[in-house]
C-alpha distance (Angstrom), angle and dihedral (degrees) to the residues before:
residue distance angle dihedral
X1 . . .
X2 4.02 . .
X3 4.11 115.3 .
X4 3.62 86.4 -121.8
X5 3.79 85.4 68.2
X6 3.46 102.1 37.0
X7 4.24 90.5 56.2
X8 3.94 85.7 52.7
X9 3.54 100.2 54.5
X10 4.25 84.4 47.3
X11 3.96 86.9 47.1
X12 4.18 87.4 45.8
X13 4.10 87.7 36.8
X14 3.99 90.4 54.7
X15 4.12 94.5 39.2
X16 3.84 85.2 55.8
X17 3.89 90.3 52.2
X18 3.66 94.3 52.7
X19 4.03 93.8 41.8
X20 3.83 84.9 59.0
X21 3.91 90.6 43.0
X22 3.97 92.5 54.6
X23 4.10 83.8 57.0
X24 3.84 96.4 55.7
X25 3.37 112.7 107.0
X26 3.32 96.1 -137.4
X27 3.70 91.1 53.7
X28 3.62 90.7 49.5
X29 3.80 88.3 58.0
X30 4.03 98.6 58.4
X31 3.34 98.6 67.6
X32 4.24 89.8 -163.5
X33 3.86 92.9 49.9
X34 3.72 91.1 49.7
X35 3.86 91.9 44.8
X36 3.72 83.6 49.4
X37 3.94 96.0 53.4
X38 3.78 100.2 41.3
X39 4.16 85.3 48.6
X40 3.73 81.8 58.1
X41 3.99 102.2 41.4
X42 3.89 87.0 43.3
X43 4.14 88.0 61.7
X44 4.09 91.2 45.0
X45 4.58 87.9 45.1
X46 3.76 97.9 92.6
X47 3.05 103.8 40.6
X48 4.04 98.6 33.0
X49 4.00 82.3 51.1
X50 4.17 91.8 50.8
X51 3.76 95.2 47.0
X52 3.56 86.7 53.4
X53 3.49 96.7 48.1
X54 4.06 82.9 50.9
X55 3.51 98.1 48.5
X56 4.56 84.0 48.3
X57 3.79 82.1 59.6
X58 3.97 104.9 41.1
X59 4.02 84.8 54.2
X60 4.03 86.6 48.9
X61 3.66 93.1 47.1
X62 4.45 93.7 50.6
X63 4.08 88.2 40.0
X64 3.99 86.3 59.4
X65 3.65 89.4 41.9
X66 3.46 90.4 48.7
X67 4.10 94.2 46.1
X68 4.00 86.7 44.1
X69 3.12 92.4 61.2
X70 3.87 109.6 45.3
X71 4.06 91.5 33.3
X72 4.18 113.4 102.5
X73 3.42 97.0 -170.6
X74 3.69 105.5 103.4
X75 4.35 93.0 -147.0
X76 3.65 86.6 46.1
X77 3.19 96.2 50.7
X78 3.57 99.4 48.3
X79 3.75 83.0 50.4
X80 3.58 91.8 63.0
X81 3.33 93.2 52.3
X82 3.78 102.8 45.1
X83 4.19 78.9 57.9
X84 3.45 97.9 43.0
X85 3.88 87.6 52.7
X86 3.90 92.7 42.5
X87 3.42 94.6 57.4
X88 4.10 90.8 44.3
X89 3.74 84.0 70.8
X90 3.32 93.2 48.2
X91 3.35 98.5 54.9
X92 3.86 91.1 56.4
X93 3.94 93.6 56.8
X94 3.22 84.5 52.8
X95 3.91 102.9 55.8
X96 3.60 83.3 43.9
X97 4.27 90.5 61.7
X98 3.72 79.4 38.0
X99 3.72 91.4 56.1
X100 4.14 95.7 50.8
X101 3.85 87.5 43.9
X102 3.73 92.3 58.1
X103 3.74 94.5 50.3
X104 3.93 107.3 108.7
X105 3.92 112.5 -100.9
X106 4.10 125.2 -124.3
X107 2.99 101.7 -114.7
X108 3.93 87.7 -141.4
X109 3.43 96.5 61.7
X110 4.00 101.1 104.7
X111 3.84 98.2 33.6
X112 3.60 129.7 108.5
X113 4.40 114.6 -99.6
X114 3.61 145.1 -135.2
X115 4.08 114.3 -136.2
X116 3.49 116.1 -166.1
X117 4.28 114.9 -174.5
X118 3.35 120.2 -175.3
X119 4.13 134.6 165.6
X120 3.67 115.6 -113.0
X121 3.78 131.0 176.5
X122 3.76 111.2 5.4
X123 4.05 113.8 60.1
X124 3.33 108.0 -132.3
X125 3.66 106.0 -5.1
X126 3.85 87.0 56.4
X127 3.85 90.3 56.9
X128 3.38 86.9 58.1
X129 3.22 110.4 44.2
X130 3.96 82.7 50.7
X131 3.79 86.8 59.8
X132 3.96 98.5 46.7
X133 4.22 75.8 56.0
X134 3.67 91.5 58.3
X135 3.51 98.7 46.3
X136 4.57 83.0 50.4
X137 3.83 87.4 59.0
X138 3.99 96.6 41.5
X139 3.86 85.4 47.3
X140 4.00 87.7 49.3
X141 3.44 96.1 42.9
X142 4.08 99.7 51.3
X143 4.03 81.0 42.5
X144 4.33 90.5 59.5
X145 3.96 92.1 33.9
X146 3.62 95.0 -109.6
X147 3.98 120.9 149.1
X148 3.80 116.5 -121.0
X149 3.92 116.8 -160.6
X150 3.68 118.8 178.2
X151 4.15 116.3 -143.9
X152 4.25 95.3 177.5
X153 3.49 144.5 -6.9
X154 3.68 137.9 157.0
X155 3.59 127.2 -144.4
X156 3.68 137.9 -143.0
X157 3.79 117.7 -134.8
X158 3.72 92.1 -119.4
X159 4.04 91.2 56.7
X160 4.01 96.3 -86.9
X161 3.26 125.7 137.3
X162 4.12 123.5 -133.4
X163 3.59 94.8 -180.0
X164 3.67 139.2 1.1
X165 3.72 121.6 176.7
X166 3.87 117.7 -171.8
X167 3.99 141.4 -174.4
X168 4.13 111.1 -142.2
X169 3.35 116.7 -167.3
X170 4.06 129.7 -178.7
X171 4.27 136.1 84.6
X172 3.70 105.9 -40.5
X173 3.81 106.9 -0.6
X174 3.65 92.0 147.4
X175 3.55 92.2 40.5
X176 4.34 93.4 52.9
X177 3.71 93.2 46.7
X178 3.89 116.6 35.8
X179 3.30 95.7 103.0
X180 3.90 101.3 61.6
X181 3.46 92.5 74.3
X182 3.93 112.7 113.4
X183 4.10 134.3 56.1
X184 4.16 116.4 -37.9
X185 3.52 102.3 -154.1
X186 3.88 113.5 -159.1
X187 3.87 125.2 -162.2
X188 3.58 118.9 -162.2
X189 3.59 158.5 115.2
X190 4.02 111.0 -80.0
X191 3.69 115.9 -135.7
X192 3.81 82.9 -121.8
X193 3.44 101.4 48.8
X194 4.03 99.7 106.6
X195 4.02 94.4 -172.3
X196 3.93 94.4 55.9
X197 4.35 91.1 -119.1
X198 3.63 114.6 156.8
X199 4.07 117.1 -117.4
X200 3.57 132.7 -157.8
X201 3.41 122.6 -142.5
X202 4.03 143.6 155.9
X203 3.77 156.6 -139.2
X204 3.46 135.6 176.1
X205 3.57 139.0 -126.7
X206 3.86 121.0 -153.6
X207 4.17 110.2 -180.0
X208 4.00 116.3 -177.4
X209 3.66 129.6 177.9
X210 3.95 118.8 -118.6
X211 3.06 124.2 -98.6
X212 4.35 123.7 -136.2
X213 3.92 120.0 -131.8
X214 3.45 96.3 -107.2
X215 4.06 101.2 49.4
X216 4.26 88.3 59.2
X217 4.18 119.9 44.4
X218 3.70 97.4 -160.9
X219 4.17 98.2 -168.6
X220 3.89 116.7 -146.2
X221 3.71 93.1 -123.8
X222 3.55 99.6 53.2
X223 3.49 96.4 60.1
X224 3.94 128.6 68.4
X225 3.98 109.7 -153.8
X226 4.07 105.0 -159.8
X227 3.80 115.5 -165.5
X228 3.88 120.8 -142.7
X229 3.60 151.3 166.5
X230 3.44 115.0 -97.2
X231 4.32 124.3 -105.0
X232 3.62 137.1 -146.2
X233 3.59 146.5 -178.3
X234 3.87 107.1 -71.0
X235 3.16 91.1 -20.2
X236 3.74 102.1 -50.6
X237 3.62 129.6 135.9
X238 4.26 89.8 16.0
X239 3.82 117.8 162.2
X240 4.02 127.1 -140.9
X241 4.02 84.9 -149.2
X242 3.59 130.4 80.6
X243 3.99 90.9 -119.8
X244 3.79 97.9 135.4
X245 3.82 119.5 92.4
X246 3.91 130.8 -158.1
X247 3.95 118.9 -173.3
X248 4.12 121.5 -163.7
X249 3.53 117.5 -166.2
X250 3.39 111.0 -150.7
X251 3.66 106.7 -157.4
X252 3.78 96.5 46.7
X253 4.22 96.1 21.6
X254 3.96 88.0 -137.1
X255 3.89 96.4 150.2
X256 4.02 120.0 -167.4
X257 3.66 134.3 -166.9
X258 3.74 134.6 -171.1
X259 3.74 125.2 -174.8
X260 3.74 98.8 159.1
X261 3.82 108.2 101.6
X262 4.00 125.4 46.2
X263 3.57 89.8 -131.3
X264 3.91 114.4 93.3
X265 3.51 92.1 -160.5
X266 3.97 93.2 50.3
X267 4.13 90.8 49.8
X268 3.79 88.1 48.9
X269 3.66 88.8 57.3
X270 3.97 99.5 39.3
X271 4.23 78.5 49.1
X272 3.83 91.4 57.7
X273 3.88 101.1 43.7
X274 3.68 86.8 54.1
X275 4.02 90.2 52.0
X276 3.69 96.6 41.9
X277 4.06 78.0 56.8
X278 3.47 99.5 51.9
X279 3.91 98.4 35.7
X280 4.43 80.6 61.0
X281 3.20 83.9 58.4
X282 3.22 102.6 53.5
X283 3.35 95.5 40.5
X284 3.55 95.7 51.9
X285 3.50 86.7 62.0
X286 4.15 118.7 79.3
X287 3.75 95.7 -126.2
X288 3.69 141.5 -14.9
X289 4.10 97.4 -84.0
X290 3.71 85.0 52.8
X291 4.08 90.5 51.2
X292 3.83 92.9 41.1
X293 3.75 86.3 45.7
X294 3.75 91.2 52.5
X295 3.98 97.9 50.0
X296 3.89 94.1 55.0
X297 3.40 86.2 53.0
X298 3.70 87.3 57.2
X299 3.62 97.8 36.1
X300 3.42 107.0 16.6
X301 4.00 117.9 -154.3
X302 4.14 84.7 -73.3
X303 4.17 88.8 -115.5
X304 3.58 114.0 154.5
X305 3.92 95.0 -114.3
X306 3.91 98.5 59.4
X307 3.56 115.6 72.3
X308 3.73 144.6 150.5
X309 4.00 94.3 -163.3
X310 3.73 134.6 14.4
X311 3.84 114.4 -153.4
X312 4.16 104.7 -162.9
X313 4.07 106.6 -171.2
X314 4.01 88.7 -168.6
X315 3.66 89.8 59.3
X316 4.19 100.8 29.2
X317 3.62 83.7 -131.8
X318 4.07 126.9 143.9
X319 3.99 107.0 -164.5
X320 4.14 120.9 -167.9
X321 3.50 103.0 -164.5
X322 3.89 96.8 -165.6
X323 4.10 94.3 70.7
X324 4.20 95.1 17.7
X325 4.05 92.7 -111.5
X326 3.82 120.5 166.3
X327 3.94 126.1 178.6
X328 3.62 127.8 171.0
X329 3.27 96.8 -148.0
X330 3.80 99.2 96.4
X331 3.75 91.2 134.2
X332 4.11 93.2 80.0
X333 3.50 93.7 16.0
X334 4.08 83.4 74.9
X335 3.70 91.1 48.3
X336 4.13 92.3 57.4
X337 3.88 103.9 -84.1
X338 3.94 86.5 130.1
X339 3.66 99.9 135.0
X340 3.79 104.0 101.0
X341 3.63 85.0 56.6
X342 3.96 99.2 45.5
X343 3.99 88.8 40.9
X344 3.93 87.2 52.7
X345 4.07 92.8 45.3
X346 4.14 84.3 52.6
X347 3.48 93.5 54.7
X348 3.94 99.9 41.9
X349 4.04 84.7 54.1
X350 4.08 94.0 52.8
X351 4.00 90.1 44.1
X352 3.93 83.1 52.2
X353 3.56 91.8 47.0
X354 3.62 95.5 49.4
X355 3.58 89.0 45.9
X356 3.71 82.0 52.1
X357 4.36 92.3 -130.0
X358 4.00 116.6 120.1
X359 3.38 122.7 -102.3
């Protein structure tokens, strides 16, 4: 017997254990314990439930290899083995499901995200083309219910954006957006571009999972909290108050702002969800190389040559790099109708998985 086989019957040995736990009556009467066990059995269900169904279909495949065999009939036996072959195949789409439910989880996947957008190389043009990006994810995210809160961003005069940070919320945030984290490269005519050349310019997309409370201990004294009056694009949208907030934490020097909300108290605590977030990143990292390492690969340095995605108006063509996919449907792929592309990205990363490469 494979090893492949022998964890499933452990995984479908231990879901039976806790299906019989969640009917003790003594279980049943600790609320917390039972919450505890039917968190547990719920993670071991699908894939419990698809060994099962395997093991159904092994036993139907040796019965009709058994009947084949003894049967005399010549059009029973032939029917036997039509089954016995039918459920053959079967078996191997199932191994393959079994495969992809086997591969280890991120353990990200279901929490809530921090976005960061910001315009790289390109002036103006990369400002925005960095906001036509933010409006694609707001448009995605009202599309798959998820709520989008914005801590800080900074505007351009002409409408740009030179950096947006935002808070979404909802079932699987992290889990629908991982992937856009890298350069966007845009090619395109500007508006201001009077002899009708093509420029190249870039923004980048940085996407982080939240963090909980009790996974970062952010200490009072190693954070400064600076009050100030919050800015906007020439001028626009200014407040008399000191509403805006800008944390520095001194033992990693992350610093956050957040201007977004007229309450102090609200920016402070947009400011320290955002920190929490990037101090588990940092501290899921083994030392600060590693960390720095691991935010250019989600950002990149913004240059023109690195890229995750080309968007090419002339051609109404959206390009990932990383798997080699083009559509030419730019048109409503700019307005949020990304999920051909993220659904694509989700499969390239299991194939790599199962091929055991990184992604």
């Amino acid at each position: 017997m494979d090893k492949m086989i022998l964890k499933l019957q452990g995984i479908y040995a231990r879901y039976e254990e806790l299906s019989r736990q969640m009917a003790d009556p003594s279980v049943i009467a600790d609320t917390s314990r039972w919450t505890e066990i039917a968190k547990a059995q719920s993670e071991l269900s699908e894939t419990a439930q698809k060994y099962a169904e395997y093991a159904a279909c092994e036993k139907e495949m040796s019965e009709a290899a058994e009947a084949a065999k003894s049967e005399t009939d010549p059009e029973m036996k032939a029917m036997f083995y039509d089954e016995e072959q039918s459920c053959r195949q079967r078996l191997e789409t199932i191994r393959e499901e079994l495969k992809i439910l086997l591969l280890p989880k991120d353990k990200n996947d279901e929490r809530n995200c921090i976005m960061e957008i910001r315009g790289g190389a390109g002036g103006e043009e990369a400002a925005l083309f960095a906001y036509e990006l933010y409006r694609m994810y707001l448009n995605y995210c009202e599309r798959h219910r998820l709520k989008v809160e914005e801590v800080d961003k900074s505007e351009t005069e002409l409408g740009g954006i030179k950096e947006v940070v935002l808070n979404i919320s909802g079932k699987g945030a992290y889990k629908q957006l991982k992937f856009e984290s890298g350069v966007h490269r845009v090619q395109r005519v500007p508006e201001t571009e009077s002899q009708g050349r093509v420029h190249t310019s870039t923004a980048t997309v940085a996407v982080l999972p939240e963090a909980e409370d009790v996974e970062v201990e952010i200490r009072d004294e190693d954070v400064r909290v600076d009050v100030y009056r919050s800015s906007g694009a020439g001028g626009q949208k200014v407040n008399k108050t000191e509403t805006a907030i800008r944390l520095t934490h001194y033992p990693t020097g992350i610093v956050v702002t957040c201007q977004d909300e007229r309450s102090q108290l609200k920016n402070k605590e947009k400011a320290f969800k955002v920190l929490r977030s990037r101090l588990y990143d940092y501290y899921n990292s083994r030392n600060r190389s590693e960390y720095d390492a691991h935010r250019k690969s989600l950002v990149g340095r913004g240059d023109r040559s690195e890229r995750i995605r080309t968007y090419n108006f002339p051609q109404g063509r959206v390009t990932d790099h990383r798997i080699g996919l083009s559509l030419y449907t730019l048109d409503s792929f700019i307005m949020g109708d990304i999920e051909e592309m993220t659904n694509a990205l989700a499969v390239a990363e299991r194939e790599a998985m199962l091929a055991g490469e990184e992604f």
